[in-house]
C-alpha positions as CSV (number, residue, x, y, z in Angstrom):
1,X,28.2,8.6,10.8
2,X,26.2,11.1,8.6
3,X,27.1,14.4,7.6
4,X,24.3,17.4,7.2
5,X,25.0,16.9,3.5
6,X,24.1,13.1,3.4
7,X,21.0,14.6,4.8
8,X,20.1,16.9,2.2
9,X,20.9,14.4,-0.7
10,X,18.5,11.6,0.8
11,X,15.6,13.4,1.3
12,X,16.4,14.9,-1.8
13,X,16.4,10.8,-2.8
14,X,13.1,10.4,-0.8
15,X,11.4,13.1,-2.8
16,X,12.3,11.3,-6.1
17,X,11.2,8.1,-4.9
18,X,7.5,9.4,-4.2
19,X,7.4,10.6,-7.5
20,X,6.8,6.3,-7.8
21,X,3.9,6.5,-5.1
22,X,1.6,5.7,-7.8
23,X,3.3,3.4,-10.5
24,X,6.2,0.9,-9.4
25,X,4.1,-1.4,-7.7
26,X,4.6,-4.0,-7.3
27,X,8.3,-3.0,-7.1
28,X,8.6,-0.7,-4.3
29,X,9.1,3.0,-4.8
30,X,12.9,4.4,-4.9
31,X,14.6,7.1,-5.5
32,X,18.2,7.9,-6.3
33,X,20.8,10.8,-6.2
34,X,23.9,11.2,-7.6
35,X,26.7,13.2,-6.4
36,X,30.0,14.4,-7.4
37,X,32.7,17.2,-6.4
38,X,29.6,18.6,-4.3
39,X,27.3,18.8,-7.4
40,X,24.0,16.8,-8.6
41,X,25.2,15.0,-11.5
42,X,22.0,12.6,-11.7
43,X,19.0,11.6,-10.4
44,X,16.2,8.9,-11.1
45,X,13.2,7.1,-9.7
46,X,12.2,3.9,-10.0
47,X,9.6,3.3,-13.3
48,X,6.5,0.9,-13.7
49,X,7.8,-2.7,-13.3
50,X,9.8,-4.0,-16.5
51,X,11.1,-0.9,-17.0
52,X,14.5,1.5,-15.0
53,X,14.7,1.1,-11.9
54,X,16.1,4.2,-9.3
55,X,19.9,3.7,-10.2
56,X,19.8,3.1,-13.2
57,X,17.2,6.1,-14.3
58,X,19.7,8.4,-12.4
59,X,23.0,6.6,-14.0
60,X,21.5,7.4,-17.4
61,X,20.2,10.8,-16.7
62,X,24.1,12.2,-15.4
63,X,25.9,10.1,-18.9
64,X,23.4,12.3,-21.1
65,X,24.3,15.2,-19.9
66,X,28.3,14.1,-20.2
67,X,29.5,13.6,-16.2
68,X,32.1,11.3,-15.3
69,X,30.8,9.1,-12.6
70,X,34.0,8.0,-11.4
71,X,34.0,8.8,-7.4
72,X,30.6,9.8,-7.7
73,X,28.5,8.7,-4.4
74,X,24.9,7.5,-5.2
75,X,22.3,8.1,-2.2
76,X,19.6,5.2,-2.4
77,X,16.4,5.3,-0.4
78,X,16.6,1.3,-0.7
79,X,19.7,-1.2,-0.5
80,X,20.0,-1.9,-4.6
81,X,19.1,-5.0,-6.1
82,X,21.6,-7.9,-6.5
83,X,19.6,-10.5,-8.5
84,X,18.1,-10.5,-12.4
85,X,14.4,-9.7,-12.2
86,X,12.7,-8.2,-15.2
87,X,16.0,-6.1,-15.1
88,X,19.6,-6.6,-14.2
89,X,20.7,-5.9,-10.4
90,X,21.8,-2.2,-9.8
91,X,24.0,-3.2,-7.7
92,X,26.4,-4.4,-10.4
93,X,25.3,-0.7,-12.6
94,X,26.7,0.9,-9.9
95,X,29.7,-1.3,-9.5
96,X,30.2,-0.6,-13.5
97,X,29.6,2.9,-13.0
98,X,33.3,3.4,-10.7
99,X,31.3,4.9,-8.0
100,X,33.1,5.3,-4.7
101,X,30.1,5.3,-2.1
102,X,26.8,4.4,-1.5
103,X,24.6,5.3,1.1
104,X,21.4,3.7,1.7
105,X,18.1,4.6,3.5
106,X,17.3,0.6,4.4
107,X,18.3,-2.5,3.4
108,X,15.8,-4.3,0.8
109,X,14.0,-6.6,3.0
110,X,13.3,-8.8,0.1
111,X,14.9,-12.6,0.4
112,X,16.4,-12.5,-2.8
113,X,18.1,-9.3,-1.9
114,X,18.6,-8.5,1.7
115,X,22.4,-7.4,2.2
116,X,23.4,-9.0,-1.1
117,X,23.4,-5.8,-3.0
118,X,25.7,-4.3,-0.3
119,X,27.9,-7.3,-0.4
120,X,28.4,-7.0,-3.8
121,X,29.1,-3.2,-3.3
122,X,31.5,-3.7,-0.9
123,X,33.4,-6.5,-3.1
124,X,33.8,-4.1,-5.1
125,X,35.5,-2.0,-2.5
126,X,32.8,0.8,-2.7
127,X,32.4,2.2,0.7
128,X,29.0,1.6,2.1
129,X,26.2,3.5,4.8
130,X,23.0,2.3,5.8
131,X,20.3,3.8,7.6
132,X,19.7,7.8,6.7
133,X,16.3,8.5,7.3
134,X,15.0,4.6,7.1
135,X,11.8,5.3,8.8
136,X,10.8,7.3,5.9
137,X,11.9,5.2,3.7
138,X,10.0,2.4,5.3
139,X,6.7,4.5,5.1
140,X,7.3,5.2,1.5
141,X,7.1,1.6,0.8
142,X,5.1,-0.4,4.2
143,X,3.3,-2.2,2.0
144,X,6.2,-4.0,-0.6
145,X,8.3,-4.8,3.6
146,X,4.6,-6.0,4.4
147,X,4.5,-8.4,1.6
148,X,8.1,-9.7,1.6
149,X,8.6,-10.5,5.7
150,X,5.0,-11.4,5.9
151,X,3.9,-12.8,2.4
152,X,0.3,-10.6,3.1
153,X,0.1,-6.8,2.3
154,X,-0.2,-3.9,4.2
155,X,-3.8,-3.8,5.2
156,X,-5.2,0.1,6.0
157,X,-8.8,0.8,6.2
158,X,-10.5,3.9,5.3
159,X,-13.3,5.3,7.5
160,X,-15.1,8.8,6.9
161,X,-17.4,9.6,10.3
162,X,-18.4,12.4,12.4
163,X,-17.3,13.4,15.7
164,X,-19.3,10.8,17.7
165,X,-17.7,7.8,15.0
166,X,-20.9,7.6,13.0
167,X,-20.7,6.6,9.4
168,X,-24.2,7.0,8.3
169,X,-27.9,8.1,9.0
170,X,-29.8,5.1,9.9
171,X,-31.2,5.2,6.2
172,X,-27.9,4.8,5.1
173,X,-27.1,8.0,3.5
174,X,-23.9,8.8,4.2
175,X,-23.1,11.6,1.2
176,X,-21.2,13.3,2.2
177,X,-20.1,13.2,6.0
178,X,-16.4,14.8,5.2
179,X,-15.5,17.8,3.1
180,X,-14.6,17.8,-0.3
181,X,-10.7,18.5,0.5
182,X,-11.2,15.0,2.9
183,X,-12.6,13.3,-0.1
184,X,-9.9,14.3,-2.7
185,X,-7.2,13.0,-0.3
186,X,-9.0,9.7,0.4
187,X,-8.5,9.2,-3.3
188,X,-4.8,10.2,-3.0
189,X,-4.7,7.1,-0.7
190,X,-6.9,4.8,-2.5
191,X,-4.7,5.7,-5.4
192,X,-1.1,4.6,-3.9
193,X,-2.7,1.4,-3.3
194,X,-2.4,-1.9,-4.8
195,X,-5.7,-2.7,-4.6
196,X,-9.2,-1.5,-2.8
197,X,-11.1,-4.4,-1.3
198,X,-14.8,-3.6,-0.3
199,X,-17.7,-6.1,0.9
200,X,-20.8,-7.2,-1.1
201,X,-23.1,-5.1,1.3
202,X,-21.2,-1.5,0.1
203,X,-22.0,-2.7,-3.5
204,X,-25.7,-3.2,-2.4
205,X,-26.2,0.1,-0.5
206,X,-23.9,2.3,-2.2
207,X,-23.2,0.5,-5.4
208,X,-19.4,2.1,-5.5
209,X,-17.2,2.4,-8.5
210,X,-14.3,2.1,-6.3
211,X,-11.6,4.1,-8.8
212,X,-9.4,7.0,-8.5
213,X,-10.8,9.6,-10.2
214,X,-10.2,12.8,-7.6
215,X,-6.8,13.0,-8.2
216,X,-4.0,11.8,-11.6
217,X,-3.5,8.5,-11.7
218,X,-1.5,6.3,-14.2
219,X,-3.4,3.0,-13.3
220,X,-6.4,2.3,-11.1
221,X,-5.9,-0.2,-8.5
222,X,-7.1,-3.8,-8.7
223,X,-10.8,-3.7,-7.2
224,X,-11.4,-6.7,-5.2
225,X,-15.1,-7.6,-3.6
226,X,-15.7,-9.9,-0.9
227,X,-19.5,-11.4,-1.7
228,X,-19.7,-15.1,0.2
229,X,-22.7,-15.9,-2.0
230,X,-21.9,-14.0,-5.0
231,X,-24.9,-11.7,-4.9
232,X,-23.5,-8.8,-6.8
233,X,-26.0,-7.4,-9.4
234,X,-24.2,-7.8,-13.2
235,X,-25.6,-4.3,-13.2
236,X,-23.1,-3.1,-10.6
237,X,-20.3,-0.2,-11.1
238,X,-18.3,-2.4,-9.8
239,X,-18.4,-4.6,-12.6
240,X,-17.5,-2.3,-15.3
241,X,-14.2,-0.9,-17.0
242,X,-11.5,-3.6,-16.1
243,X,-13.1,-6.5,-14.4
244,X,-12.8,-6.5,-10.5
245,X,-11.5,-9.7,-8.6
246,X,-14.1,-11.5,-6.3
247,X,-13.5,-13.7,-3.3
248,X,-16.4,-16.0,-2.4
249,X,-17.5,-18.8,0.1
250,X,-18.7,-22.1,-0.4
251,X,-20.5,-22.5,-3.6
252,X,-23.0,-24.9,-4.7
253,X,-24.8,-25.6,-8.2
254,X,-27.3,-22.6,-7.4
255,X,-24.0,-20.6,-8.2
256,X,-23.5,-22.2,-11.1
257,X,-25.2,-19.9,-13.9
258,X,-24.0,-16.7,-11.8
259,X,-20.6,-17.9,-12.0
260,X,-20.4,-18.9,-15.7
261,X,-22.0,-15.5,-16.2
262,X,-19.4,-13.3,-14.5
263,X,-16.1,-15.3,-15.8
264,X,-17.6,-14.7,-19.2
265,X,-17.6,-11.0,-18.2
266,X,-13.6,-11.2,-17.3
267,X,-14.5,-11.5,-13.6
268,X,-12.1,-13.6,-11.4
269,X,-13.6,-15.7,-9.0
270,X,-12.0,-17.4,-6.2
271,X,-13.5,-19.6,-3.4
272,X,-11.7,-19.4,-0.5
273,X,-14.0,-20.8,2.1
274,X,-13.7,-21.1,6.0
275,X,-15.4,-23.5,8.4
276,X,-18.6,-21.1,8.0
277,X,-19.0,-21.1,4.3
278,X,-17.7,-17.6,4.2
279,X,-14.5,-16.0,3.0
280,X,-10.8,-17.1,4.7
281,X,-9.9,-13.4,5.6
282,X,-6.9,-14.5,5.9
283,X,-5.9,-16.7,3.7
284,X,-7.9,-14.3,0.8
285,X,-4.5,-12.0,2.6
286,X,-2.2,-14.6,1.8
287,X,-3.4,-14.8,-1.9
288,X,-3.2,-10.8,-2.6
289,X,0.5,-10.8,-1.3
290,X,0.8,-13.8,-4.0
291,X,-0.6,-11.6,-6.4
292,X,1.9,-8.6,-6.1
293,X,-0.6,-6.6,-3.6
294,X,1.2,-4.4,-1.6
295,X,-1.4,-2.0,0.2
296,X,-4.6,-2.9,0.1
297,X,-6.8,-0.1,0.9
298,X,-10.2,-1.3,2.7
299,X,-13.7,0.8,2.1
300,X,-16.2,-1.1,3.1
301,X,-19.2,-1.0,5.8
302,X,-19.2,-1.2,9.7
303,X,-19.7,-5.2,9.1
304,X,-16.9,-6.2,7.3
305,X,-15.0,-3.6,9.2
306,X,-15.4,-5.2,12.0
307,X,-14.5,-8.7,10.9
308,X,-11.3,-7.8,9.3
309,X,-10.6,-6.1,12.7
310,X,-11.6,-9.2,15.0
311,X,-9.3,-11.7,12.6
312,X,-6.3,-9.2,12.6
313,X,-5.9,-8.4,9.2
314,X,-6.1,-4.4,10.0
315,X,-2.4,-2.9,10.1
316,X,-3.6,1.1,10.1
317,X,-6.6,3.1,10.3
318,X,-7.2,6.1,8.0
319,X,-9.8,7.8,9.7
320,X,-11.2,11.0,8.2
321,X,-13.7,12.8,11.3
322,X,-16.0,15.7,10.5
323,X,-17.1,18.5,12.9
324,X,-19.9,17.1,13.3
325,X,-22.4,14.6,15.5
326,X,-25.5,12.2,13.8
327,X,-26.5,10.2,16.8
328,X,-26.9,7.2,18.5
329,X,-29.2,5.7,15.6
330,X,-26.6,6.9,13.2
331,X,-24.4,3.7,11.8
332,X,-20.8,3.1,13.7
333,X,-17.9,2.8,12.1
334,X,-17.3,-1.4,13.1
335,X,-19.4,-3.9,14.4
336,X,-17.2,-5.3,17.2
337,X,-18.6,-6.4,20.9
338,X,-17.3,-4.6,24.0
339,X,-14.2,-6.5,25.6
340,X,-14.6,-7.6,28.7
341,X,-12.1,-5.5,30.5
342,X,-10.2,-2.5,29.5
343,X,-6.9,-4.3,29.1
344,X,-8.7,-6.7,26.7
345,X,-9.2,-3.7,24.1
346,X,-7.9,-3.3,21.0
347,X,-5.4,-1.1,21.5
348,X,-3.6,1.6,18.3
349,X,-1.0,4.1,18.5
350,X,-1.6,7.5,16.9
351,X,1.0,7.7,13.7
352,X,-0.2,11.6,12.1
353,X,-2.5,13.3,12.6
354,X,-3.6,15.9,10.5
355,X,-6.7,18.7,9.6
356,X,-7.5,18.2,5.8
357,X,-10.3,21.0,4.9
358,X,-12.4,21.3,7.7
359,X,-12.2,17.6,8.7
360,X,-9.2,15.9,10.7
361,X,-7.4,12.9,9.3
362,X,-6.5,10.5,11.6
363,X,-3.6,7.6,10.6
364,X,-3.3,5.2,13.6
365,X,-1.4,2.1,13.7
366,X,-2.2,-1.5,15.2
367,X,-0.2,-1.5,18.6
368,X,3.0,-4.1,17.8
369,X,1.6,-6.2,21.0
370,X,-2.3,-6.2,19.2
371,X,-0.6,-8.2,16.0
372,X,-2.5,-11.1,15.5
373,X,0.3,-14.0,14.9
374,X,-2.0,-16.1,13.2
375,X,-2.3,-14.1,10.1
376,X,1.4,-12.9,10.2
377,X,2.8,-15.9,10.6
């Protein structure tokens, strides 16, 4: 169905499109090849939202340099858009454009899209491929497919711990467990995300910034704190440079000064309380996808781990593990109880695993029969 040289032209597409890891959002990231008579005539990549999207980066870049794009074929890492967003639908650029074929990595899993772009492509009597290299293209953007099938993001949590899972020294010191070269790249992935979320006892013990700042970046991420009783000290890091959103429990008119205090400081508050007075995990989920979040990147302490993990809101562990052991009395990495049985276990599947300096990354997936359908539903 595919030739080598449809293979060479979409990863070529792929490569582009991560050139977007860190600025489309919340668009997802996409890249785009042009090809004519065996030649390159144009490429693109999707820009920050508002702005060119893959297609039409690449349609502009081969008319500037004078190519015909009659009979071209375009090579898309994701099905192009049919509907009038903040721009007009590629689908019809391409359409305009005279090109003869399109292939596409995956189909855009967003409602307003989903196999209308290739309709209209084929209306047109373009000839039409999907499915080159879709689980990459899926990777490249988990987080946007998270968001439109399950209206939550993509949830993966960060966890830096020696060889025996411990996080900390029983003081709490915990800097630094991993290498430098593990640090720098779990900036790489706090950076790609939409936002980092991280709980109100981090900010006590730790008192994290929580931006990129190991690696470029064109924007920082959206901060977001859980803290039930809104306990965060105004002199926090967290609360400087662009004001971080926080998601609290039940509230009552002890709150009321603290509250005043931080909306007056740009600080979003939003109560979002379950049956215990603390925050809806899930629902607080449901709200981010609302909001545009398409990964949100979790660093936070064994305690929140571990209730993100027992409510199901984990997709993928990013686990960075240092040759090295601190203990029994050392801090774990989640507080969860022991199952009863062995089958009752939560169960991951390894998805890469990697050495990064002298520590080994570890990216493991929740096992597709360990999704919790209450917060995917």
């Amino acid at each position: 169905m595919f030739s080598q040289t449809d293979f060479v032209y979409m990863e070529r597409a792929l490569r582009l499109a991560a050139n977007g890891l860190y600025s489309t959002d919340p668009n997802p990231r996409v890249g785009c090849v042009l090809v004519r008579d065996g030649a390159v005539i144009g490429e693109g990549f999707t820009q920050p939202a508002g702005q060119d999207h893959a297609e039409v980066r690449a349609l502009k870049d081969a008319r500037s340099r004078g190519y015909d794009l009659r009979g071209a074929t375009a090579y898309v890492t994701l099905e192009p858009c049919s509907h009038f967003g903040r721009t007009p639908p590629c689908a019809q650029a391409l359409v305009d454009a005279h090109v003869t074929r399109v292939v596409a990595a995956m189909e855009d899993p967003n409602p307003l899209v989903s196999g209308r772009g290739f309709t209209m492509l084929r209306d047109a009597g373009i000839e039409v491929r999907c499915g080159l290299l879709a689980n990459e293209a899926h990777d490249l953007n988990i987080g946007f497919v998270s968001r439109m099938t399950r209206g939550r993001p993509w949830v993966r949590m960060k966890v830096a711990a020696s060889l025996d899972g411990r996080t900390a020294l029983p003081s709490g010191v915990s800097q630094w467990i991993t290498g430098a070269a593990a640090r720098r790249d779990g900036h790489a992935w706090r950076a790609r995300a939409s936002a980092v979320l991280t709980g109100i006892g981090t900010v006590l013990t730790d008192d994290p910034r929580l931006t990129v700042r190991a690696v470029e970046t064109p924007r920082q991420p959206l901060r977001v704190l859980l803290d039930s009783q809104l306990d965060v000290p105004l002199t926090a890091q967290i609360l400087t440079g662009t004001p971080p959103l926080i998601f609290c429990g039940e509230l009552d008119e002890r709150h009321v000064e603290r509250t005043a205090v931080l909306r007056e400081r740009g600080v979003q508050i939003v109560q979002l309380p379950n049956a215990h007075g603390k925050v809806d995990l899930s629902a607080m989920l449901r709200l981010l996808g609302e909001r545009g979040v398409n990964e949100l990147h979790v660093e936070a302490g064994y305690k929140l781990n571990g209730s993100l993990l027992r409510e199901g809101c984990v997709d993928e562990l990013l686990l960075y593990l240092a040759p090295s052991l601190l203990g029994s009395d050392a801090l774990s990495m989640f507080s969860l109880s022991a199952p009863a049985t062995l089958e009752a276990r939560l169960q991951w599947s390894f998805h890469a695993v990697e050495r990064i300096g002298e520590d080994l990354r570890i990216l493991a997936r929740i096992a597709p029969s360990q999704v919790h359908h209450a917060v995917s539903s």
